[in-house]
Backbone as JSON, one array per atom type, in Angstrom:
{
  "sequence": "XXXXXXXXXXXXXXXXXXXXXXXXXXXXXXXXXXXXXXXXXXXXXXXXXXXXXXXXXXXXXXXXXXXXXXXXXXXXXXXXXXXXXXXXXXXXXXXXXXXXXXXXXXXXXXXXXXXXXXXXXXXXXXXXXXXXXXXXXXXXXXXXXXXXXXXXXXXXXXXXXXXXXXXXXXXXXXXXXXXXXXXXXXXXXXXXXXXXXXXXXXXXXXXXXXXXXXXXXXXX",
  "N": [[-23.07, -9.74, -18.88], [-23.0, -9.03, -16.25], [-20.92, -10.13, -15.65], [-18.2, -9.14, -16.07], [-17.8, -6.74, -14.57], [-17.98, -7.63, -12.13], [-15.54, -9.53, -11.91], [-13.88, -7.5, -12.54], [-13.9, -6.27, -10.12], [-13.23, -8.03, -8.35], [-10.19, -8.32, -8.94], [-9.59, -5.8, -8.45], [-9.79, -5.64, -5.59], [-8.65, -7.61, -4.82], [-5.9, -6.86, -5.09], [-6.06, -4.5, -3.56], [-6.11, -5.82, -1.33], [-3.48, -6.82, -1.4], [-1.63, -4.22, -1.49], [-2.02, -3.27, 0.9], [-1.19, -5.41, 2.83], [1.32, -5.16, 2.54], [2.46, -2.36, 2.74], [1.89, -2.39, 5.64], [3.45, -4.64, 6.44], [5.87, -2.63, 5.47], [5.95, -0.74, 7.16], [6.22, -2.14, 10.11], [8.32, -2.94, 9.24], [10.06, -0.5, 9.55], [9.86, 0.33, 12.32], [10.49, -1.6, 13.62], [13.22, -2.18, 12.95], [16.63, -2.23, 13.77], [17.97, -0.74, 12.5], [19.63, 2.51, 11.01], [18.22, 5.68, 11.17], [18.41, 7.17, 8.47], [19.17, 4.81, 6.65], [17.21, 3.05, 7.04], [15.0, 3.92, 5.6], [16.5, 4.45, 3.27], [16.31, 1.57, 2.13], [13.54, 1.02, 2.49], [12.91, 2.52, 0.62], [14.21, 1.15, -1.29], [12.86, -1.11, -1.59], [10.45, -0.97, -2.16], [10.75, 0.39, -4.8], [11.66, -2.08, -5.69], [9.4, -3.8, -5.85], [7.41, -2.17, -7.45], [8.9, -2.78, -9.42], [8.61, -5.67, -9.84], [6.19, -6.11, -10.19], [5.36, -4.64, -12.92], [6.95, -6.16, -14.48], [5.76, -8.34, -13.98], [3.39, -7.89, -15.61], [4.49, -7.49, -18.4], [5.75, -9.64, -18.66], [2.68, -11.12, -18.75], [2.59, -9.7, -21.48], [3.77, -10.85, -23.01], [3.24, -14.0, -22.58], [1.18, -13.57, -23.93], [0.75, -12.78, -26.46], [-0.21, -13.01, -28.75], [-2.87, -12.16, -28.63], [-2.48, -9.79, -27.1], [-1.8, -8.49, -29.43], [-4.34, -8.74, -31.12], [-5.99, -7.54, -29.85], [-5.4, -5.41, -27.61], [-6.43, -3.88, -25.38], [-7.82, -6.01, -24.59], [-6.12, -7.5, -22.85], [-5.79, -6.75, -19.96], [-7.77, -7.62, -18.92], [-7.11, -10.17, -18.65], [-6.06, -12.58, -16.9], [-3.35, -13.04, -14.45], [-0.89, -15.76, -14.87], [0.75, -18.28, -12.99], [2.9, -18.54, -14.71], [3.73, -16.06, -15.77], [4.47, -15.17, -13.27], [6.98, -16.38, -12.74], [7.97, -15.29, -14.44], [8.17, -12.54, -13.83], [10.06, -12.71, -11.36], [12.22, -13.78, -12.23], [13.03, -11.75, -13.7], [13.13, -9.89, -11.87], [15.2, -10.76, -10.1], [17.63, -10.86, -11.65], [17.85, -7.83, -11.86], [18.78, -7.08, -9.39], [20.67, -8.21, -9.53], [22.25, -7.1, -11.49], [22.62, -4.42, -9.94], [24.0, -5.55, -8.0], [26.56, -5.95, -8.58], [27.19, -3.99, -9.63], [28.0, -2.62, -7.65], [25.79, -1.06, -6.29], [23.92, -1.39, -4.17], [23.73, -2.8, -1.39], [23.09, -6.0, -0.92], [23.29, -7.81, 0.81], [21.94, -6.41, 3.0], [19.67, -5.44, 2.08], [18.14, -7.7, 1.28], [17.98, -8.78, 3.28], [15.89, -6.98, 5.03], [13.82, -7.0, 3.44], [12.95, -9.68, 3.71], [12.19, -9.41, 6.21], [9.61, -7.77, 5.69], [8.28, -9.32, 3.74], [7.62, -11.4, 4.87], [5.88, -10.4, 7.23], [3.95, -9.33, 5.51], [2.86, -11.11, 4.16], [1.84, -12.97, 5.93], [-0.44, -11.53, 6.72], [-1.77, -10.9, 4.67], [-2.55, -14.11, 4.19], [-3.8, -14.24, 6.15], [-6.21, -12.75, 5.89], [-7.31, -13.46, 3.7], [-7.87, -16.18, 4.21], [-9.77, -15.25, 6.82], [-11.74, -13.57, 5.76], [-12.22, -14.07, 2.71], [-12.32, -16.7, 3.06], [-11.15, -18.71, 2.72], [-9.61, -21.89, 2.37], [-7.3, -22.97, 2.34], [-5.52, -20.98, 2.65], [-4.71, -21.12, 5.13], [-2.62, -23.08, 6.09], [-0.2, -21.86, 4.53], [-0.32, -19.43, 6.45], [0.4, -20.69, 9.18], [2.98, -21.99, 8.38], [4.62, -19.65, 7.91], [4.08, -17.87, 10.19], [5.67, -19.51, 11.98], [8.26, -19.45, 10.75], [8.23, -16.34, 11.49], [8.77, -16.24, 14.18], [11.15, -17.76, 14.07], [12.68, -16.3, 12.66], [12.9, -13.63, 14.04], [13.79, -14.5, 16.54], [16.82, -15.06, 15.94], [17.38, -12.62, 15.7], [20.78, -11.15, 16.3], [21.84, -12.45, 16.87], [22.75, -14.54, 14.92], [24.47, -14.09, 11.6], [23.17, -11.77, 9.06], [23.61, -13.02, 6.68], [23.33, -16.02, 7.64], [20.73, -16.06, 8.94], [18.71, -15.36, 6.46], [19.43, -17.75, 4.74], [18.94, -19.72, 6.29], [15.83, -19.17, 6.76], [14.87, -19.02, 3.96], [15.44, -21.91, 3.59], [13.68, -23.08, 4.73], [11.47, -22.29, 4.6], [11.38, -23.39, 1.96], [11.28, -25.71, 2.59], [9.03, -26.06, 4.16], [6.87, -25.06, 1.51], [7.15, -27.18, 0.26], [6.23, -29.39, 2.2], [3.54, -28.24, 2.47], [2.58, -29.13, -0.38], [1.99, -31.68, -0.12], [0.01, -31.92, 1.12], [-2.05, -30.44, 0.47], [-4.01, -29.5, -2.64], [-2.63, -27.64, -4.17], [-0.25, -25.19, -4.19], [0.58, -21.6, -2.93], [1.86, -18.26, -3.66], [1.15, -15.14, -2.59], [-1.5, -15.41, -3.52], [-1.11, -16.18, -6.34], [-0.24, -19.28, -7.85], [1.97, -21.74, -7.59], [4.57, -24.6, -8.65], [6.05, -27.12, -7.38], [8.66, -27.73, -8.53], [9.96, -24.98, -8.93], [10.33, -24.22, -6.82], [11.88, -25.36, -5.54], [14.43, -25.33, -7.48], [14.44, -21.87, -7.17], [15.37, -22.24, -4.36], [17.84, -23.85, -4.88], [19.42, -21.94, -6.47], [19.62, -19.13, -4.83], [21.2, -20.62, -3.41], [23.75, -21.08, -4.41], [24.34, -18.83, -5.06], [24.88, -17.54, -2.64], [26.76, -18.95, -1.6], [28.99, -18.9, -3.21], [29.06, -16.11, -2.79], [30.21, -15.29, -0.41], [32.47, -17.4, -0.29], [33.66, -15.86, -2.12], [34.24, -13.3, -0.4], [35.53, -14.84, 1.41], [38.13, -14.98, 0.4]],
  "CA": [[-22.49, -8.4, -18.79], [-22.67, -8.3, -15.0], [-19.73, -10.44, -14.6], [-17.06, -8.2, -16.2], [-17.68, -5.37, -13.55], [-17.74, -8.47, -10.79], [-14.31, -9.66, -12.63], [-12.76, -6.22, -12.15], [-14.24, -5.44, -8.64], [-12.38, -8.61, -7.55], [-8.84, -8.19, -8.91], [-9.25, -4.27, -7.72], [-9.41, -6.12, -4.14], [-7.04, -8.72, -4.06], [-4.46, -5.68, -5.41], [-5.8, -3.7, -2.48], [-5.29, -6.49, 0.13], [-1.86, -7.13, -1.52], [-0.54, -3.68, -1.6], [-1.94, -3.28, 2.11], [-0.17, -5.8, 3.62], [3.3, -4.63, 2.48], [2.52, -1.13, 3.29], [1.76, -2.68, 7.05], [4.75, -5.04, 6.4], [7.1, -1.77, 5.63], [5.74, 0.0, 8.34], [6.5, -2.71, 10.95], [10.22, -2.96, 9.47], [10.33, 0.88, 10.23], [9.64, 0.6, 13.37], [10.92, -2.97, 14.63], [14.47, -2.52, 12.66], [17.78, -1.57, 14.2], [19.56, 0.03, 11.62], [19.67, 3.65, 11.21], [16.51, 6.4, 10.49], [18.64, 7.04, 7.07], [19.28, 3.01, 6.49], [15.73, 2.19, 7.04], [14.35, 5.29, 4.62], [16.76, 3.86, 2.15], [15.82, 0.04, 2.22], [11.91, 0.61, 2.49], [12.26, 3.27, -0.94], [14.46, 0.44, -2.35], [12.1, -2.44, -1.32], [8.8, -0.22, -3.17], [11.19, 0.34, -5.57], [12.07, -3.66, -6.76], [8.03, -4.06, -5.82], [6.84, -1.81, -8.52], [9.19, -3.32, -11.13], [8.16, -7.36, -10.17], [4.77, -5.79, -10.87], [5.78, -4.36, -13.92], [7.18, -7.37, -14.95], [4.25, -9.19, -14.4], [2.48, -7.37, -16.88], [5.46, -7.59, -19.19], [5.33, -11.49, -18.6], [1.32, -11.35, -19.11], [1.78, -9.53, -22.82], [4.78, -11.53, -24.07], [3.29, -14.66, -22.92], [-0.25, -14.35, -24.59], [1.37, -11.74, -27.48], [-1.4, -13.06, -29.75], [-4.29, -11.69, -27.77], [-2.29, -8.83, -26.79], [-1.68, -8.03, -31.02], [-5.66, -8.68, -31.6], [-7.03, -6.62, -28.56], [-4.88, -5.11, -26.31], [-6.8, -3.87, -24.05], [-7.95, -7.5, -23.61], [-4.66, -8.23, -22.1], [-5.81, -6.12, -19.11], [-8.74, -8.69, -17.51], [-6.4, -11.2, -18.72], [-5.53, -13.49, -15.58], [-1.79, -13.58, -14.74], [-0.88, -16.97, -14.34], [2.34, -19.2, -12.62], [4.13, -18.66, -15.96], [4.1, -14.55, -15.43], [4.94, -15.02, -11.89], [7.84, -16.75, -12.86], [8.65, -14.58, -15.52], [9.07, -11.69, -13.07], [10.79, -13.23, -10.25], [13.5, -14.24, -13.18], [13.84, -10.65, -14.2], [13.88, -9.24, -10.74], [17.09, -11.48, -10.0], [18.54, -9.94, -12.81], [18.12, -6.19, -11.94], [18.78, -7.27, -8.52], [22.07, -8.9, -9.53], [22.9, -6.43, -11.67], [22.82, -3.91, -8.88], [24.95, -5.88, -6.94], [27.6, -6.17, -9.05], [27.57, -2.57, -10.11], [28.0, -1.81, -6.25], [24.53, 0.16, -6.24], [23.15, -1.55, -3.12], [24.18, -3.89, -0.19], [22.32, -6.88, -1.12], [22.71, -8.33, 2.38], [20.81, -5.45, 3.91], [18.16, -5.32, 1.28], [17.63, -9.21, 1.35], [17.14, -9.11, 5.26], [15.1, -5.93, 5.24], [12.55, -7.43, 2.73], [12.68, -10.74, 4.35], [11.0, -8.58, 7.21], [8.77, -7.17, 5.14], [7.96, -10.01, 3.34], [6.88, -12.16, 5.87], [4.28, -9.69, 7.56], [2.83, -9.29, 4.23], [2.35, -12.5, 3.38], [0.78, -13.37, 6.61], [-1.62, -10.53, 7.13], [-2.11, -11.43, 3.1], [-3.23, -15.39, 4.28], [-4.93, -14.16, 7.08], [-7.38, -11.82, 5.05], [-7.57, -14.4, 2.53], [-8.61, -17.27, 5.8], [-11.12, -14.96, 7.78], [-12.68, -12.71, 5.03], [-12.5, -15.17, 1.67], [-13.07, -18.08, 3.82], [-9.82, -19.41, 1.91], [-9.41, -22.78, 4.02], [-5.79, -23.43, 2.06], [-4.5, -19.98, 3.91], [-4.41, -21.9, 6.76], [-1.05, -23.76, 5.93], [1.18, -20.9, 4.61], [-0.21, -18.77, 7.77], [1.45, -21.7, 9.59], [4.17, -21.67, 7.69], [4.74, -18.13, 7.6], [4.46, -17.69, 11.68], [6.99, -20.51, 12.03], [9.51, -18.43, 9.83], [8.3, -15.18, 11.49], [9.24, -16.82, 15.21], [12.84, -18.45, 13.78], [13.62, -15.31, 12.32], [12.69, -12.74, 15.19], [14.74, -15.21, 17.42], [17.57, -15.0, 15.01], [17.95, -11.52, 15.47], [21.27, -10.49, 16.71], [22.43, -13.79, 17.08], [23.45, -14.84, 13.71], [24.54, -13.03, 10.82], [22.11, -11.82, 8.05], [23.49, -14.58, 5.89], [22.72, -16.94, 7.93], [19.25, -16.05, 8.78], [18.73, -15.35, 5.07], [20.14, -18.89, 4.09], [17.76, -20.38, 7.29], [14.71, -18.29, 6.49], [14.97, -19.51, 2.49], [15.63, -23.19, 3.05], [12.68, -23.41, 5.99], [10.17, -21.87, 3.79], [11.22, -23.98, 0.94], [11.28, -27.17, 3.19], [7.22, -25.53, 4.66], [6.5, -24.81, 0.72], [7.23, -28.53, 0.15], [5.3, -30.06, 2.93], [1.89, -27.8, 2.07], [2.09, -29.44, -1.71], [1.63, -32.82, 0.3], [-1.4, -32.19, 1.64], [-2.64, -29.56, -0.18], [-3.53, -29.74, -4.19], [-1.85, -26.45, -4.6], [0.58, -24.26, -3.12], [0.85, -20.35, -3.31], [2.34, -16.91, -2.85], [0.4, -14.14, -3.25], [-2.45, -15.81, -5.0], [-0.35, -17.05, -7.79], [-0.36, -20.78, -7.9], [3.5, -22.07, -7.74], [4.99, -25.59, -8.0], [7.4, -27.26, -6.39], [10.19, -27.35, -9.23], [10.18, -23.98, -9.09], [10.28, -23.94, -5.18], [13.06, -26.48, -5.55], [15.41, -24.44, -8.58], [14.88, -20.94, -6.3], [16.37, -22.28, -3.45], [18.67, -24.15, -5.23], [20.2, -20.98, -7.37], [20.59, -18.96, -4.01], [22.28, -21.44, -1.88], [24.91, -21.02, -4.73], [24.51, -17.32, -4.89], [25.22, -17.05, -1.14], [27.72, -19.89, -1.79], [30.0, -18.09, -4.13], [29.46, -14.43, -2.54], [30.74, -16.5, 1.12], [33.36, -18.03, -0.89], [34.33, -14.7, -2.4], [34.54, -12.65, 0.38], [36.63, -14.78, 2.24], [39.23, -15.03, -0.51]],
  "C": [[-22.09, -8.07, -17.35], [-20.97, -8.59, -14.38], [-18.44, -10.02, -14.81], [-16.83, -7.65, -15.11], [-17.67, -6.47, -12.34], [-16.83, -8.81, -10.78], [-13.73, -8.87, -11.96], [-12.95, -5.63, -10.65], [-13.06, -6.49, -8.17], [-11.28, -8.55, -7.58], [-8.39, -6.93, -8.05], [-9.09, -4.96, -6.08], [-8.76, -6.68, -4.06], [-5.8, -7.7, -4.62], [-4.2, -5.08, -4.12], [-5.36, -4.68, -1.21], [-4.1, -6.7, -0.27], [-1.13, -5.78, -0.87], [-0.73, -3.37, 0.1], [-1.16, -3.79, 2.52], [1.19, -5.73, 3.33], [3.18, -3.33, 2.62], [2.72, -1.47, 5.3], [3.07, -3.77, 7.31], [5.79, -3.87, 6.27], [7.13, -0.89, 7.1], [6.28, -0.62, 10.08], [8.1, -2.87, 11.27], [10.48, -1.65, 9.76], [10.42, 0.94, 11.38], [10.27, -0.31, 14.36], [12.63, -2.42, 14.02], [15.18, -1.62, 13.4], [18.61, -1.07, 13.41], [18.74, 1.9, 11.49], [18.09, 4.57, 10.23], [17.2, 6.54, 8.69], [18.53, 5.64, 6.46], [17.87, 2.74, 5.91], [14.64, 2.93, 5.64], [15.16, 4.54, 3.3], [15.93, 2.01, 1.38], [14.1, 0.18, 1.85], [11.95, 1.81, 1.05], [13.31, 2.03, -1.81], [13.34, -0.91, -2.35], [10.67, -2.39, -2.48], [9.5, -0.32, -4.65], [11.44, -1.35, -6.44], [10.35, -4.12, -6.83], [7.13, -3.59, -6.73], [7.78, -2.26, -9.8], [8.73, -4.48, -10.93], [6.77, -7.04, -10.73], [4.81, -5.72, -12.74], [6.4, -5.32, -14.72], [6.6, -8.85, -15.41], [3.89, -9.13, -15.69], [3.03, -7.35, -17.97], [5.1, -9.29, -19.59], [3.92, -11.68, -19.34], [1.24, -10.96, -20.48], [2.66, -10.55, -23.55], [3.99, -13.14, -23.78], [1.57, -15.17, -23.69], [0.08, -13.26, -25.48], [0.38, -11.96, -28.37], [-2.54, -11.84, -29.31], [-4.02, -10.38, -27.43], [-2.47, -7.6, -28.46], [-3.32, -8.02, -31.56], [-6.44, -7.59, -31.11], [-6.12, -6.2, -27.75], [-4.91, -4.78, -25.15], [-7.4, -4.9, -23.06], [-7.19, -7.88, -22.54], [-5.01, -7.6, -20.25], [-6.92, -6.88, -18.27], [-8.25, -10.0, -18.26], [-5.85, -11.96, -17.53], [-4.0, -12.97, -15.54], [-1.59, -14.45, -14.08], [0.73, -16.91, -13.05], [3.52, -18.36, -13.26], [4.52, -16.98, -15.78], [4.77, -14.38, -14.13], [6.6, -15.15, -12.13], [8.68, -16.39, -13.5], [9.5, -13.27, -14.47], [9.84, -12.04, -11.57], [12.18, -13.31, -11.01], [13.93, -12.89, -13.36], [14.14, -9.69, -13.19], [15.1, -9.36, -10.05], [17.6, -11.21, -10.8], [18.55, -8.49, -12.61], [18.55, -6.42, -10.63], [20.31, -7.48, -8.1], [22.93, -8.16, -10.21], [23.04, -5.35, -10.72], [24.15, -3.81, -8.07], [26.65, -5.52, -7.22], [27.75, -4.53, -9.55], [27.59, -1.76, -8.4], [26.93, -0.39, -5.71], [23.64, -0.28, -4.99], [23.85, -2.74, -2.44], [23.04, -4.88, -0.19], [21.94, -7.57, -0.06], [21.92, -7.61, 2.78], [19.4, -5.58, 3.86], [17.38, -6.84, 1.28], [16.48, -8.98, 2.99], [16.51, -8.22, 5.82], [13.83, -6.38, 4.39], [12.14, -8.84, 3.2], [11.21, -10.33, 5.56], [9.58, -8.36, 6.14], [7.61, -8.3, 4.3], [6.73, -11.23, 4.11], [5.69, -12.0, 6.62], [3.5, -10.05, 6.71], [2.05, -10.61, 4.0], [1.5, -12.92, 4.92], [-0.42, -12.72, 7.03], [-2.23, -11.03, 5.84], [-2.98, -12.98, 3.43], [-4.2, -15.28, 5.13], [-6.21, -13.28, 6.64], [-7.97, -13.06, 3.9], [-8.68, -15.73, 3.37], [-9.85, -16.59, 5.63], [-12.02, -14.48, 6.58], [-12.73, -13.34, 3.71], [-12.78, -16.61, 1.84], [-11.89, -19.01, 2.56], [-9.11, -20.41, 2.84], [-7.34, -23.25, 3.62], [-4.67, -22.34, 2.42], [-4.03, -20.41, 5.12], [-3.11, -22.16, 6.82], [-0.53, -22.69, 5.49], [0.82, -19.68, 5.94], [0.39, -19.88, 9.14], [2.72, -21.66, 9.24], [4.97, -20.47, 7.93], [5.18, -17.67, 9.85], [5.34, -18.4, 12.04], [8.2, -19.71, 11.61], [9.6, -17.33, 10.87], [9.18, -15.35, 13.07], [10.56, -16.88, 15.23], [13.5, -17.01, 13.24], [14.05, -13.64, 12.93], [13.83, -13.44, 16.39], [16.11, -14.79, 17.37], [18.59, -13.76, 15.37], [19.29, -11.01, 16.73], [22.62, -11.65, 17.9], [23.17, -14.67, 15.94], [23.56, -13.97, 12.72], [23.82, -12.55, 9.36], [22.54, -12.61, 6.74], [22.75, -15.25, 6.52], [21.53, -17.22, 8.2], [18.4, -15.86, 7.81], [18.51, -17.14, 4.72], [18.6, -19.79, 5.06], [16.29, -20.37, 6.89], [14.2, -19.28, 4.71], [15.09, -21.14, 2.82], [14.29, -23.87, 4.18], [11.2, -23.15, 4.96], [10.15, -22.54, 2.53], [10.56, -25.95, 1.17], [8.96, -26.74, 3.27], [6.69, -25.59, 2.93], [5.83, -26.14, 0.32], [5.7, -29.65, 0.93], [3.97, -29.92, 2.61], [2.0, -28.9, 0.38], [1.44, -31.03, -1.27], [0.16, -32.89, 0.38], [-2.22, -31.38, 1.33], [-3.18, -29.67, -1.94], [-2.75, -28.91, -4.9], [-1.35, -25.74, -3.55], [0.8, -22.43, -3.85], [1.45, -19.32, -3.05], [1.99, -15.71, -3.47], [-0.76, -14.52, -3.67], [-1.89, -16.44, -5.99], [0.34, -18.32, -7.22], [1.33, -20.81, -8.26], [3.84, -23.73, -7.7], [5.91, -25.69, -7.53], [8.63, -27.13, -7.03], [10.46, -26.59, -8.96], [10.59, -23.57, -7.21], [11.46, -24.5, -4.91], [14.51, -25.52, -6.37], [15.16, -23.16, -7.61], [15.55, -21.2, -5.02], [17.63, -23.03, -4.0], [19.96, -23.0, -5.91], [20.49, -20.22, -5.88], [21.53, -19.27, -2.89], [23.69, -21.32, -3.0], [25.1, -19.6, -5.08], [25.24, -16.89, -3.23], [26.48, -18.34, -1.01], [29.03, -19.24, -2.37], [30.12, -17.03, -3.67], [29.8, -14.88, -1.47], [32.0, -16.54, 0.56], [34.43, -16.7, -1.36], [35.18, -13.2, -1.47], [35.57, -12.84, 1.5], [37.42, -15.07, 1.75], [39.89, -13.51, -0.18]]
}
């Protein structure tokens, strides 16, 4: 019986160190970015905004893909794990509201890319580094490597190339770093949720022809 309530203490924390470090990730792009006090107000309520639907998507992912368990018990579904396969579910449907967006001219996808890039990157390393010192998580080590490498190349970056290109850089560095950790690692992650490499391989592959075709398009 005790280990339900030990169960639910731990997810309640790894939520709270998640949503921390992207609160301290938005806060940093507030303050580090050069675009305008409206700009930045927009971007960080659209950024929360695509962050509470991948969530939401999760959990979407988590009933459709154990729908049995969800139809027997439903409230089971709720200290139900969410695996890979949910991860993957909402990543798929966030590039779809993401893309529809685009195409319905409801947001500047460059902006929002290279404003969550920021954001992203904090997170995730304040995220490995909590995970390191205070879970004694020795496989944080490598994507906080990883992750400072990126954060370096893409602070450099700034104002020097154009948020394609540090986009395009940023994405094929972290896929190349994703790669390398599966070497020497038995698993690779983001967020906590366990990822392989296909999948590390097919996302950079789909937007090098997303940023391929909108390139292509623009200078037609």
């Amino acid at each position: 019986m005790e280990e339900q309530p030990m169960a639910a203490t731990s997810k309640i924390l790894a939520v709270g160190i998640m949503v921390f470090s992207f609160i301290i990730g938005l806060i940093t792009f507030y303050m580090m970015s050069d675009l305008s006090k409206k700009e930045k107000k927009e971007q960080v309520e659209e950024i929360i905004s695509q962050l509470i639907n991948f969530v939401i998507f999760i959990w979407i992912g988590k009933i459709i893909l154990n729908i049995s368990i969800f139809i027997e018990d439903p409230l089971a579904i709720l200290a139900y794990p969410s695996d890979s396969r949910a991860f993957y579910f909402s990543v798929l449907l966030s590039g779809f509201v993401l893309f529809y967006k685009y195409k319905k001219k409801q947001m500047d996808i460059v902006t929002f890319i290279h404003s969550f890039i920021h954001v992203f990157l904090v997170a995730s390393f304040l995220y490995e580094f909590i995970q390191f010192v205070w879970n004694d998580n020795a496989f944080s080590f490598g994507n906080m490597v990883v992750i400072v490498i990126l954060m370096v190349i893409f602070l450099f970056m700034q104002g020097y190339v154009s948020n394609y290109m540090a986009f395009f850089t940023i994405l094929v560095l972290w896929s190349i770093g994703m790669f390398l950790l599966s070497l020497i690692q038995p698993y690779i992650t983001v967020f906590g949720y366990m990822i392989d490499v296909w999948f590390v391989g097919v996302f950079l592959l789909i937007n090098v022809i997303i940023i391929y075709l909108n390139n292509r398009k623009r200078d037609v």
